[in-house]
C-alpha positions as CSV (number, residue, x, y, z in Angstrom):
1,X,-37.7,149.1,-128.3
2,X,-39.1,150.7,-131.1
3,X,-37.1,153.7,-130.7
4,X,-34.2,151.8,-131.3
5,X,-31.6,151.9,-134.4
6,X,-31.4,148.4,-134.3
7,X,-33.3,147.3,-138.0
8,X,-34.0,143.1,-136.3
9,X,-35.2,145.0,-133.4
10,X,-37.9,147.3,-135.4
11,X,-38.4,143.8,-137.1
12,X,-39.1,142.0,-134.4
13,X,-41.7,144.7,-133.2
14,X,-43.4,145.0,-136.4
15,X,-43.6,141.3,-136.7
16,X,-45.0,141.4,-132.8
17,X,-48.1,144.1,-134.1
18,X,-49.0,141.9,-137.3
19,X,-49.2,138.6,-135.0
20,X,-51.6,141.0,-132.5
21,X,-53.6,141.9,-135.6
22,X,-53.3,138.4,-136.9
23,X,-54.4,136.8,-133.4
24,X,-57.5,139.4,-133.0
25,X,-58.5,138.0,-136.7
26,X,-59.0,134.5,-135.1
27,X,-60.4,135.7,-132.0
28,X,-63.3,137.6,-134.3
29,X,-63.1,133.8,-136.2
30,X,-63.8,132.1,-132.9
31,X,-66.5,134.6,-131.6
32,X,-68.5,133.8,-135.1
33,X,-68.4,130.1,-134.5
34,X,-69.3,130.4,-131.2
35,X,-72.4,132.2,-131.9
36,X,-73.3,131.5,-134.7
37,X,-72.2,127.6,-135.5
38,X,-71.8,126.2,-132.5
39,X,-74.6,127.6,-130.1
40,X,-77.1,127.2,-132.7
41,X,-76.6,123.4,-133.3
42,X,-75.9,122.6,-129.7
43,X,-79.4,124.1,-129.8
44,X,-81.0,122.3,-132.7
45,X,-78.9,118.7,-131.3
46,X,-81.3,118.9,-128.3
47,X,-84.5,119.5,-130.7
48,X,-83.2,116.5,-132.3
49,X,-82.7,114.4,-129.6
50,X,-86.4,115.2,-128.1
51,X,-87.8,114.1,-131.3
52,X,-85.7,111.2,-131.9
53,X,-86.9,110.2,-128.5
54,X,-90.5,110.9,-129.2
55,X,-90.1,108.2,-132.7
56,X,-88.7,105.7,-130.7
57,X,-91.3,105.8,-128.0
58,X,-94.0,105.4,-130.5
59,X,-92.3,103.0,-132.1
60,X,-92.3,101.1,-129.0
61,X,-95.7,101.4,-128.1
62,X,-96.7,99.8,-131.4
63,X,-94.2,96.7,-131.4
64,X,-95.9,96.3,-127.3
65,X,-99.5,96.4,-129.0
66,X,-98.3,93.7,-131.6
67,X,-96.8,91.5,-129.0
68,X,-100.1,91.4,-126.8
69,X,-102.2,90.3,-130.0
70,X,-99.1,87.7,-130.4
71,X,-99.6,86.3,-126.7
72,X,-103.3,86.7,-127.3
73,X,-103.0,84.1,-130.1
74,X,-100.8,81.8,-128.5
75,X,-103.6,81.6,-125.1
76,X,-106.2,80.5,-127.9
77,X,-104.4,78.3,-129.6
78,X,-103.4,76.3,-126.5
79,X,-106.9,76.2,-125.0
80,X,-107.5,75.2,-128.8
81,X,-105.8,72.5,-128.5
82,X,-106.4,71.6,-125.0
83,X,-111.0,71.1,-125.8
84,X,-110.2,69.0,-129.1
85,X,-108.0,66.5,-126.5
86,X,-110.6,66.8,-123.7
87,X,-113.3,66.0,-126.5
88,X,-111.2,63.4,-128.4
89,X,-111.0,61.5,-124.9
90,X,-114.8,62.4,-124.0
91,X,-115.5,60.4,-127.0
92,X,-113.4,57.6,-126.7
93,X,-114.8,57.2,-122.7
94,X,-118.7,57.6,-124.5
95,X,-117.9,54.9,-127.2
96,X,-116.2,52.4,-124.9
97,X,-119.2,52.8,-122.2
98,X,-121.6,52.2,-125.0
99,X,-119.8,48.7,-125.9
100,X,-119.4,47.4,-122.5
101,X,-122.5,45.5,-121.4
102,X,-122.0,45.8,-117.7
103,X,-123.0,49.6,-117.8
104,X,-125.7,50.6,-117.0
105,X,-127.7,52.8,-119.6
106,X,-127.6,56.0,-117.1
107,X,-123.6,55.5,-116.9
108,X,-123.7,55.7,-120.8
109,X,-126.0,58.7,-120.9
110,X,-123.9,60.3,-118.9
111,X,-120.8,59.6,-120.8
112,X,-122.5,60.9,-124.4
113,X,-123.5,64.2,-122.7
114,X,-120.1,64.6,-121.7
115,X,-118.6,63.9,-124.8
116,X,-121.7,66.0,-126.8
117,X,-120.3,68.8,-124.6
118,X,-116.3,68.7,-124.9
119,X,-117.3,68.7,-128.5
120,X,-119.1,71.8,-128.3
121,X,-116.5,73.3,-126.6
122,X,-113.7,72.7,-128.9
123,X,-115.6,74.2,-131.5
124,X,-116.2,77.3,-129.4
125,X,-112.3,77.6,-128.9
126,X,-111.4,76.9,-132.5
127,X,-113.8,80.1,-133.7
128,X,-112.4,81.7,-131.0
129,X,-108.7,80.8,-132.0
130,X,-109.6,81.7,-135.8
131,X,-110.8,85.3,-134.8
132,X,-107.7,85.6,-132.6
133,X,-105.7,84.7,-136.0
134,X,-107.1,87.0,-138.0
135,X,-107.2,89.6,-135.9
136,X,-103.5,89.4,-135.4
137,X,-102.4,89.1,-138.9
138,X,-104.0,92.7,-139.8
139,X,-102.4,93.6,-136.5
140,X,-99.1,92.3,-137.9
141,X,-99.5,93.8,-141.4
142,X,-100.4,97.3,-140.6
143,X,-97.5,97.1,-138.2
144,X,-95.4,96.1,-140.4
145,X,-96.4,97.8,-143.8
146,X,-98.0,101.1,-142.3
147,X,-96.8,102.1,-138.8
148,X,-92.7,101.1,-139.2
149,X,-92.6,102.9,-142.3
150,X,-94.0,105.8,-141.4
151,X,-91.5,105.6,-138.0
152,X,-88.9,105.5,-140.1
153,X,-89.6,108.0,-142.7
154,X,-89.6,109.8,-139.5
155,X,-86.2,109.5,-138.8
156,X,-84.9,109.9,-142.2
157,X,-87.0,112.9,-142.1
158,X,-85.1,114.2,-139.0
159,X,-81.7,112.9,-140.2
160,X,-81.7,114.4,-142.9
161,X,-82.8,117.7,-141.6
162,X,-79.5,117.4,-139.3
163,X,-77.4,117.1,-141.9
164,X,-79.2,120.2,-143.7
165,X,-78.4,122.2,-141.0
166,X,-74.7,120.8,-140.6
167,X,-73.8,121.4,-143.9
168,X,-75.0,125.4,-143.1
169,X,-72.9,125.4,-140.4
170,X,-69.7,124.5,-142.4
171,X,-70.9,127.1,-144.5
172,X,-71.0,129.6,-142.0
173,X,-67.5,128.1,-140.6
174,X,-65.7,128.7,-143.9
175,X,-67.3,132.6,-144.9
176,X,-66.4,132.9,-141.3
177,X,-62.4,132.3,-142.8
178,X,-62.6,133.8,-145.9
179,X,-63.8,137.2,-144.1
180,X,-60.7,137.3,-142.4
181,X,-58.7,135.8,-145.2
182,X,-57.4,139.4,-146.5
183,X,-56.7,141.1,-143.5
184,X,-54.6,138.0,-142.4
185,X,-52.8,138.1,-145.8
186,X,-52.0,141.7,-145.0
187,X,-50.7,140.4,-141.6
188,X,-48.7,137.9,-143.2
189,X,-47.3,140.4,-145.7
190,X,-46.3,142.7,-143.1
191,X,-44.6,140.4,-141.8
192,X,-42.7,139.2,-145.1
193,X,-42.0,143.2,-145.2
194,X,-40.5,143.5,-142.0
195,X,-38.5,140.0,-142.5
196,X,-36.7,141.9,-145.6
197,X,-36.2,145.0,-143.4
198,X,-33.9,143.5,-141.5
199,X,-30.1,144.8,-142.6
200,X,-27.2,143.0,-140.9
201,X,-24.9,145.5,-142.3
202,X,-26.8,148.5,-141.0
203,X,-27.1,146.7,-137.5
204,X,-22.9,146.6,-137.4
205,X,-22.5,149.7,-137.9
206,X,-25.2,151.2,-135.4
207,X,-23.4,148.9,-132.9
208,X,-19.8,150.0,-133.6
209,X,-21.3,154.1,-133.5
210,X,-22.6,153.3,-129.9
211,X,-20.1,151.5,-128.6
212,X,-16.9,152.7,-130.1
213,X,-13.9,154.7,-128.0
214,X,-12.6,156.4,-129.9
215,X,-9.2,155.5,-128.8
216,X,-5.8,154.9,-131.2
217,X,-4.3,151.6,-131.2
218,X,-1.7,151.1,-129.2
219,X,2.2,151.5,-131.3
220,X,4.9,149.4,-131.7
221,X,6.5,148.1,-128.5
222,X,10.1,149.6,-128.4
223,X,13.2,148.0,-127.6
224,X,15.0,148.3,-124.4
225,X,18.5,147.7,-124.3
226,X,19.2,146.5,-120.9
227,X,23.3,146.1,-121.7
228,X,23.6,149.9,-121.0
229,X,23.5,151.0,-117.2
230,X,20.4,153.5,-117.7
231,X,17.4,154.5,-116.6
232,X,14.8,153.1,-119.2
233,X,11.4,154.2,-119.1
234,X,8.6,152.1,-120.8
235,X,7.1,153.4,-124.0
236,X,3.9,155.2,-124.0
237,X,2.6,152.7,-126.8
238,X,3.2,149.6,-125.3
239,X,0.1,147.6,-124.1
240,X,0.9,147.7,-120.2
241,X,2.1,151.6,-120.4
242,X,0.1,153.3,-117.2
243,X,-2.2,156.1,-118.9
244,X,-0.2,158.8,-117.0
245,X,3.1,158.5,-118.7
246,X,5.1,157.9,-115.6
247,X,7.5,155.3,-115.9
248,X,7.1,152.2,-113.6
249,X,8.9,151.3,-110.8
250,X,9.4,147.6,-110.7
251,X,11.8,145.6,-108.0
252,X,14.2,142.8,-109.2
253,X,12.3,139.6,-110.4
254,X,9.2,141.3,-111.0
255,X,8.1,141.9,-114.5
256,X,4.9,143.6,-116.1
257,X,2.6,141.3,-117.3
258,X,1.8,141.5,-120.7
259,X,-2.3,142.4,-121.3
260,X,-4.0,140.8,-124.1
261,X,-7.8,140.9,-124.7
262,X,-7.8,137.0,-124.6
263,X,-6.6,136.5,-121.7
264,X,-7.8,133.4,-119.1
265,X,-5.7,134.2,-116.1
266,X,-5.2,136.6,-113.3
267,X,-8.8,137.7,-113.5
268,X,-9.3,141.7,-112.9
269,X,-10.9,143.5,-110.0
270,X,-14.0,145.3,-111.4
271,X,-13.7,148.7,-112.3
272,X,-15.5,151.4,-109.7
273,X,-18.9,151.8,-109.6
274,X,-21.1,155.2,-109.5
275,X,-24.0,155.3,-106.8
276,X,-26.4,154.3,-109.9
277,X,-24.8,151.3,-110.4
278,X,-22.7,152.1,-113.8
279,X,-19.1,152.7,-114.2
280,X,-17.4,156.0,-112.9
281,X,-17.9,159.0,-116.1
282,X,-14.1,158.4,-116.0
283,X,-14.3,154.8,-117.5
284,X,-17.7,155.6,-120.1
285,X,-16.3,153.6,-123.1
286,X,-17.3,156.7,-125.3
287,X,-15.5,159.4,-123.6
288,X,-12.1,160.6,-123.6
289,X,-9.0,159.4,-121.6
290,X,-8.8,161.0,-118.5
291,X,-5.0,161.5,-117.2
292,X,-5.7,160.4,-114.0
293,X,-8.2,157.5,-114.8
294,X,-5.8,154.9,-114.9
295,X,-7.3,152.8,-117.3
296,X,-6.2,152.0,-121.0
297,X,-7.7,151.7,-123.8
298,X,-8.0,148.0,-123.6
299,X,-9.8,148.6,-120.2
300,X,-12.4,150.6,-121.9
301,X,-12.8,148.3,-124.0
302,X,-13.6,145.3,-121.5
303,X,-16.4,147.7,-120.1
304,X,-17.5,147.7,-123.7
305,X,-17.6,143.8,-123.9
306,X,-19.8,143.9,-120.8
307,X,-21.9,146.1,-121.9
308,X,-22.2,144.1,-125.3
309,X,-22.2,141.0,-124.2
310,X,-24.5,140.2,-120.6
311,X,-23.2,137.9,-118.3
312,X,-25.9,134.8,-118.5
313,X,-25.3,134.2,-114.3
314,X,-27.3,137.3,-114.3
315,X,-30.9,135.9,-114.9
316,X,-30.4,133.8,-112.0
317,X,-29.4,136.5,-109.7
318,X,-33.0,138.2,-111.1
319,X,-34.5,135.0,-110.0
320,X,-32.7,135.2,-106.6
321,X,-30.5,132.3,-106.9
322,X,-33.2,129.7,-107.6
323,X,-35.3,131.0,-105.0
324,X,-38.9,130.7,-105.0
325,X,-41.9,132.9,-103.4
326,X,-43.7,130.8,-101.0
327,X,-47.7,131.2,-101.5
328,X,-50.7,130.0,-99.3
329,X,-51.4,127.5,-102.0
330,X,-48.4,126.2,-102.5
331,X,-48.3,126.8,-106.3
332,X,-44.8,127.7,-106.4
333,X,-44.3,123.8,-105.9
334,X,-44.5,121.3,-108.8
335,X,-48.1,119.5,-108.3
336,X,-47.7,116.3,-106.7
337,X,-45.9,118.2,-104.0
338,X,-48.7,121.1,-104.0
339,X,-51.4,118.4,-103.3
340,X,-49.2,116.6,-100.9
341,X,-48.8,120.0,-98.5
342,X,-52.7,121.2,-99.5
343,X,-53.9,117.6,-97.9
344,X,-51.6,117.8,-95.1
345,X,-52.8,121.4,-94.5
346,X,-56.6,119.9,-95.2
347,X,-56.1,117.8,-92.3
348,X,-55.0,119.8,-90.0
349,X,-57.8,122.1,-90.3
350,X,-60.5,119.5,-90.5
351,X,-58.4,118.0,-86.5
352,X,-58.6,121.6,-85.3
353,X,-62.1,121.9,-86.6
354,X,-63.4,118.7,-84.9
355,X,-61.6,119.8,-81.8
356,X,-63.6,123.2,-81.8
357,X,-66.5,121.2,-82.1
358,X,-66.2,118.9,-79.1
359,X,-65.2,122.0,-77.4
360,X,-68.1,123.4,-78.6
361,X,-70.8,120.4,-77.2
362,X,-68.7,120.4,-73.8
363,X,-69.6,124.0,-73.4
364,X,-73.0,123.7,-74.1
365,X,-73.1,120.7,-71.8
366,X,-71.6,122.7,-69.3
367,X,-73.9,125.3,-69.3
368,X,-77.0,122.9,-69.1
369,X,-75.4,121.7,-65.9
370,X,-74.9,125.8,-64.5
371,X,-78.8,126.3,-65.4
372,X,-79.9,123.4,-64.0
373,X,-77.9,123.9,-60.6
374,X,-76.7,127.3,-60.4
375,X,-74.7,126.3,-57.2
376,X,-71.9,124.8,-59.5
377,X,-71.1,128.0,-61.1
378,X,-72.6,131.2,-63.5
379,X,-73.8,130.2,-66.8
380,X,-72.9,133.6,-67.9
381,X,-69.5,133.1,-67.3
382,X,-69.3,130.6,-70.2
383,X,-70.7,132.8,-72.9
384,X,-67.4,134.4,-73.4
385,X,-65.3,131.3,-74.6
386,X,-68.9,129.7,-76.5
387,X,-68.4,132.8,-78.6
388,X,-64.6,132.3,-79.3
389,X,-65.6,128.6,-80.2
390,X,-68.2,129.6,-82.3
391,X,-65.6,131.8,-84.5
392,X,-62.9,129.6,-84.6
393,X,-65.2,127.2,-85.9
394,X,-66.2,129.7,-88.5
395,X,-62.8,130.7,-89.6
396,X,-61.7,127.4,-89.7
397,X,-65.4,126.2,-91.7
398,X,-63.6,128.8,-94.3
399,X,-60.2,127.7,-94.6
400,X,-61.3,123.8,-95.2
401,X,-63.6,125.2,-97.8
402,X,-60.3,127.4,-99.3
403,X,-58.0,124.5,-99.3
404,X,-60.5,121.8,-100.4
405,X,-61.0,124.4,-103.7
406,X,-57.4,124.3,-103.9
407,X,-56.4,120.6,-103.5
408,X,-59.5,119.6,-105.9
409,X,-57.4,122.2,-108.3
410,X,-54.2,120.4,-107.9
411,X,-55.4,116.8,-107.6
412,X,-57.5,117.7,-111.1
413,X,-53.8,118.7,-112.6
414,X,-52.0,115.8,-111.2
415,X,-54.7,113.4,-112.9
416,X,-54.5,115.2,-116.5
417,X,-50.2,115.3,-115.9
418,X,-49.3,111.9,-114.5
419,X,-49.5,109.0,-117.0
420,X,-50.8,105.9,-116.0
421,X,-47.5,103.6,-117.1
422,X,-44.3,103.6,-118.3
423,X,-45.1,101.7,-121.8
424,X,-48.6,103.9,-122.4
425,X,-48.3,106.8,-124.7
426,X,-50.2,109.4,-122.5
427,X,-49.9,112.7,-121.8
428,X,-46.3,113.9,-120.1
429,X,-47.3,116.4,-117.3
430,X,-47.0,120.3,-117.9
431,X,-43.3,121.3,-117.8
432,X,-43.4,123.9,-114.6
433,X,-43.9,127.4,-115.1
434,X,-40.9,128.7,-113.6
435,X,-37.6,129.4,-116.5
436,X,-35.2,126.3,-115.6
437,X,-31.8,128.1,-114.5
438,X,-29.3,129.0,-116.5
439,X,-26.9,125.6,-116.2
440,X,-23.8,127.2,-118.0
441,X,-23.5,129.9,-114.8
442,X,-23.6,126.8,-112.1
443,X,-21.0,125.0,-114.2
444,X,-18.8,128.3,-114.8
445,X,-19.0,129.7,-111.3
446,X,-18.1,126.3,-109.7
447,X,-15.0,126.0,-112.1
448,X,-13.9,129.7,-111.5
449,X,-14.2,129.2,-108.0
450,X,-11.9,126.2,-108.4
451,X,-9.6,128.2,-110.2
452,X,-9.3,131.0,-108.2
453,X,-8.4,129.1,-105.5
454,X,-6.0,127.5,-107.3
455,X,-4.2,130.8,-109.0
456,X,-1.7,133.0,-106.0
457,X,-2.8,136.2,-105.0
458,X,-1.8,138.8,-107.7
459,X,1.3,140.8,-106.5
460,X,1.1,144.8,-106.0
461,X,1.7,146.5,-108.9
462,X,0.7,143.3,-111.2
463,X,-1.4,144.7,-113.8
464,X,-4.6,142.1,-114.5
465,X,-5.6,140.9,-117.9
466,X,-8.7,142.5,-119.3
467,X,-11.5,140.9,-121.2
468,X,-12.7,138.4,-118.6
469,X,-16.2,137.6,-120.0
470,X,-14.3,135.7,-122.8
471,X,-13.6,133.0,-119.8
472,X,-17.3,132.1,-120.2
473,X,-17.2,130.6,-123.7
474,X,-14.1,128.0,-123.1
475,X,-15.1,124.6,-121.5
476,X,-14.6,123.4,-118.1
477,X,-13.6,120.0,-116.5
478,X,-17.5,118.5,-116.2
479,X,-18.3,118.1,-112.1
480,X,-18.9,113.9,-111.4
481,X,-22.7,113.2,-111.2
482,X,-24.5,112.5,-108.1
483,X,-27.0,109.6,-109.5
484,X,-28.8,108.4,-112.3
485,X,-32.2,109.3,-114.1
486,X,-34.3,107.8,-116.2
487,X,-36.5,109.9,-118.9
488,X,-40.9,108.5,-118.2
489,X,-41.7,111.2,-120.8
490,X,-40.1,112.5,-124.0
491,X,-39.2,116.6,-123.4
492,X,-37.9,118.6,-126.1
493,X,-35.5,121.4,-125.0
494,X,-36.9,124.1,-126.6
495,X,-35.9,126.9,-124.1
496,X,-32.6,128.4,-122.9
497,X,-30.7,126.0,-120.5
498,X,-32.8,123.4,-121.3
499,X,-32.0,119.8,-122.8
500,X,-34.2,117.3,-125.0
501,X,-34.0,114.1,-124.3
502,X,-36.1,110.3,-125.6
503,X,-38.4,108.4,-123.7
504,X,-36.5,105.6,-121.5
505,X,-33.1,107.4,-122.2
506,X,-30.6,107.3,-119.3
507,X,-29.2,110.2,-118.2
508,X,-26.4,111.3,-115.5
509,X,-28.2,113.7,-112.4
510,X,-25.8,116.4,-112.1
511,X,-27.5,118.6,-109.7
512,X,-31.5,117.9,-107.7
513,X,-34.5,119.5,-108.1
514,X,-33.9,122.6,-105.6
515,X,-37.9,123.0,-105.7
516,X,-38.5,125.0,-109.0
517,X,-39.4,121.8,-110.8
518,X,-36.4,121.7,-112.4
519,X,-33.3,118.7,-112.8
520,X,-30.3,119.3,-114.1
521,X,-28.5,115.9,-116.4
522,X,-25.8,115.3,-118.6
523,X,-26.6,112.6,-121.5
524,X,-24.4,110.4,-122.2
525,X,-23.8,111.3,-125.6
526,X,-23.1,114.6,-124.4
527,X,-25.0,117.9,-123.4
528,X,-26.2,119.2,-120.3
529,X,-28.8,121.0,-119.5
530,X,-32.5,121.0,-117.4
531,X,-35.2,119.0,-117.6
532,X,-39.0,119.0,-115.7
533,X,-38.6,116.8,-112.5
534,X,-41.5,115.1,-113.0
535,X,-40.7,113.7,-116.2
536,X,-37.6,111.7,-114.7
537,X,-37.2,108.4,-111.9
538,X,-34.1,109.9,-110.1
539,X,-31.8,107.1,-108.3
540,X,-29.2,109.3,-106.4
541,X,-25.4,107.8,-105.8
C-alpha cells in the first residue's frame, strides 16, 4: 500500500508507523512501572503488612497483661469485702453471746475467738486488696503513658515510611512519562505531517490516470427520416451503435433500447471472464476498441465502475455466506451456547468414563473368578480387552480434563458478560468476534431477486443497460419483520453493517441469529442494521 499514488493512502500508512512507534513508547512506559513502581511496592506492602502485624500483636499482649492485673483487683476486692461481712457478723454473734445470760462462758469464748479471727482476716484481705491496687495503677499508667505511645509512634513510624516510599514511586511513574514525552511528540507530529499530506486534488487525478479509457464521447444522435422508403442505417455516434459499424437488423415492433449509465432495468449479463478471473484483454477499460469486441464505450466504462466501486455482497461471499468453521471447542459459537455444547460434551465423557470403569472392575472380577477356578475359562484370555479398558479410560481421563479447561473458560466469560438484571448498570457481554454481515447485500439481493422475477426475459438482439452497480444505492420496499426485540444492553454501532441502539429500546427482528452472534433489526425510527444477539430478548411472530 505504500507503493501506491494514492496521497490518503501513504497517509494512512505513515499515520499506521507513528501509532507503532507511539504504542512501543507506552509499552517501554509500562515495562518501567512494572519493574520498577509496581514490583517494588508490592514488595515493600508485604514488609509493611509483617510489621504492622508484629505492632498490633504486641500491642495485644500488653492490653491482655493489663486486663489480668484488672481481674486480679476485682478477686481482692470481693474477698475484701466478703472478711469485713464475715467479721462484722462474727462480732455481732460474740457481742450478743456475751449479753445473754443463758450462755455458758465456753459458748462465749468461742464466739470472741471467732470474731478475733474474722477480724484478722479482713485485715489480711484489705492489705492484700491495697497492694493489688497499687500494683495495678502503675500497671495501668505505664500502659497507658509508656507502652501505647511507643505502639503508636510505631505505626506513624511505619505510615509514614509508606507514604515516603509512595510518593517515590509517583516520581518514578511521572520521569517514566516525561522520558517518552518527546519521542511521542515526534509521533504525534508525524502524524500532524502526514494528516496535511493528504491532497484530494492529487488523489482525483491519480484515479482518473488509472482508470480512464481513453474513449471519445459518443456524437449527436442523427435523424432518421422514416417518410422515405430507404434503407436507413443507425449512426456510428449514437449510444446503442454496435462497435462494428454494421447496421442492425431489427423486425417490426422491435426497437433498440436506448443505454444510459443510470439505468435500473433490464440488468446486463456480465462481461466474459479470462481463466484468472478478470475481464477478457478485449474489455481492459484502458485499452483500445477492438472491432470485434462488441462492447462500447459505455461498457468499458461499467467494468470501470466495478473496478472503482466493490460490490459490498462481496465480503460475505469471503465469509462463505455467514458460514462459520466448526472447532472442538465450540468457540465459533456465542458463549452461552459454547458452555451449553462444552457441558453436554462434559457429560458424555464423564457416562462413557464411568462405563469404562465398571467395565473395568467386572474384568478384574472376572479374572479373580478364572484364577481361582481355572475350569470356568483362561485368565489370559481377558488381558486383551483389560488393556483396551485401561486406554479408553486414559483417553477419555484426557478429554474430561480438555473440556473441563474449556467449559471453566467459557463459564468464566459468561459470568464477566451476562448482567445480573435488566434495571442494573453492569457490564453488557463482549460483542462476538466474528464482522456482523453486510445487511445492505441481504436486503438488495432479496429485492433484485424479486425484481428479476418480475421483469420478462430480455428479447434477442435487446441491448441491456450498463452501469448496474448504481442499483445498489436506490432504496428498496423494506421485507415485514418476523418478531420483536427488546435492547438488555446499550450497543453503539460503530462498525460497518452495524446499528446503535438505547437500553430498553424496541426494535423490529428482521432476520435470526444464523449462529455468528449476530441479529439483524429495524428501529422504529428508522435504520437497519446488526446487533450482538446476546444483548437482545427476541419474541419471534
Amino acid at each position: 500500500m505504500n507503493d501506491s499514488g494514492f496521497s490518503q493512502q501513504q497517509s494512512f500508512v505513515q499515520i499506521l508507523q507513528e501509532v507503532n512507534d507511539f504504542a512501543g513508547q507506552r509499552e517501554l512506559v509500562a515495562e518501567n512501572l512494572s519493574v520498577h513502581v509496581c514490583l517494588e511496592l508490592a514488595k515493600y506492602s508485604q514488609e509493611m503488612k509483617q510489621e504492622r502485624k508484629m505492632h498490633f500483636q504486641e500491642g495485644r499482649r500488653a492490653q491482655q497483661q493489663l486486663e489480668s492485673g484488672f481481674k486480679q483487683l476485682e478477686n481482692s476486692k470481693r474477698k475484701f469485702e466478703r472478711d469485713c461481712r464475715e467479721a462484722e457478723k462474727a462480732a455481732q454473734t460474740a457481742e450478743r453471746l456475751d449479753q445473754d445470760i443463758n450462755a455458758t462462758k465456753a459458748d462465749v469464748e468461742k464466739a470472741k475467738q471467732q470474731a478475733h479471727l474474722r477480724s484478722h482476716m479482713a485485715e489480711e484481705s484489705k492489705n492484700e486488696y491495697a497492694a493489688q491496687l497499687q500494683r495495678f495503677n502503675r500497671d495501668q499508667a505505664h500502659f497507658y503513658f509508656s507502652q501505647m505511645p511507643q505502639i503508636f509512634n510505631k505505626l506513624q513510624d511505619m505510615d509514614e515510611r509508606r507514604a515516603t516510599h509512595l510518593g517515590a514511586g509517583y516520581r518514578l511513574l511521572s520521569e517514566a512519562e516525561l522520558q517518552v514525552v518527546p519521542i511521542i511528540a515526534k509521533c504525534l507530529e508525524g502524524m500532524k505531517v502526514a494528516a496535511d499530506a493528504v491532497d484530494a486534488k492529487n488523489d482525483s487525478q491519480v484515479l482518473i490516470e488509472l482508470h480512464k479509457s481513453g474513449f471519445a464521447r459518443p456524437g449527436d444522435v442523427e435523424f432518421e427520416d422514416f417518410s422515405q422508403p430507404m434503407n436507413r442505417v443507425p449512426s456510428d455516434s449514437s449510444l446503442g451503435t454496435p462497435s462494428d459499424g454494421r447496421p442492425e437488423l431489427r423486425g417490426p415492433g422491435r426497437s433498440r433500447a436506448k443505454r444510459w449509465p443510470f439505468s435500473k432495468r433490464n440488468k446486463p449479463c456480465p462481461p466474459p471472464l479470462s481463466p484468472l478471473g478478470g475481464p477478457l484483454p478485449s474489455a481492459l477499460p484502458n485499452g483500445p476498441p477492438s472491432p470485434r469486441s462488441g462492447l462500447d464505450p459505455l461498457a468499458i466504462l461499467s467494468e470501470i465502475s466495478k473496478s472503482v466501486k466493490p460490490r459490498l455482497a462481496s465480503f460475505r461471499s469471503l465469509r462463505g455466506s455467514r458460514g462459520t468453521v466448526v472447532t472442538e471447542d465450540f468457540s465459533h459459537l456465542p458463549p452461552e451456547q459454547q458452555r451449553k455444547r462444552l457441558q453436554q460434551q462434559l457429560e458424555e465423557r464423564n457416562r462413557e468414563l464411568q462405563k469404562e470403569i465398571d467395565q473395568r472392575e467386572a474384568l478384574k472380577k472376572m479374572k479373580d473368578v478364572y484364577e481361582k477356578t481355572p475350569q470356568m475359562g483362561d485368565p489370559a484370555s481377558l488381558e486383551p480387552r483389560i488393556t483396551e479398558t485401561l486406554n479408553n479410560i486414559e483417553r477419555l481421563k484426557l478429554e474430561v480434563q480438555k473440556y473441563e479447561a474449556w467449559l471453566a473458560e467459557a463459564e468464566s466469560r459468561v459470568l464477566s458478560n451476562r448482567g445480573d438484571t435488566l434495571g442494573r448498570h453492569t457490564r453488557p457481554p463482549d460483542p462476538p468476534a466474528s464482522a456482523p454481515p453486510d445487511s445492505s447485500s441481504n436486503s438488495n439481493n432479496g429485492s433484485q431477486d424479486k425484481e428479476s422475477s418480475e421483469e420478462p426475459p430480455p428479447e434477442e438482439g435487446q441491448d441491456a443497460p450498463i452501469y448496474t452497480e448504481f442499483d445498489e444505492d436506490f432504496e428498496e420496499e423494506p421485507a415485514s419483520p418476523i418478531g420483536h426485540c427488546v435492547a438488555i444492553y446499550h450497543f453503539e454501532g460503530s462498525s460497518e453493517g452495524t446499528i446503535s441502539m438505547a437500553e430498553g429500546e424496541d426494535l423490529s427482528l428482521m432476520e435470526e441469529d444464523k449462529g455468528d452472534g449476530w441479529t439483524r433489526v429495524r428501529r422504529k425510527q428508522g435504520g437497519e442494521g446488526y446487533v450482538p444477539t446476546s444483548y437482545l430478548r427476541v419474541t419471534l411472530n
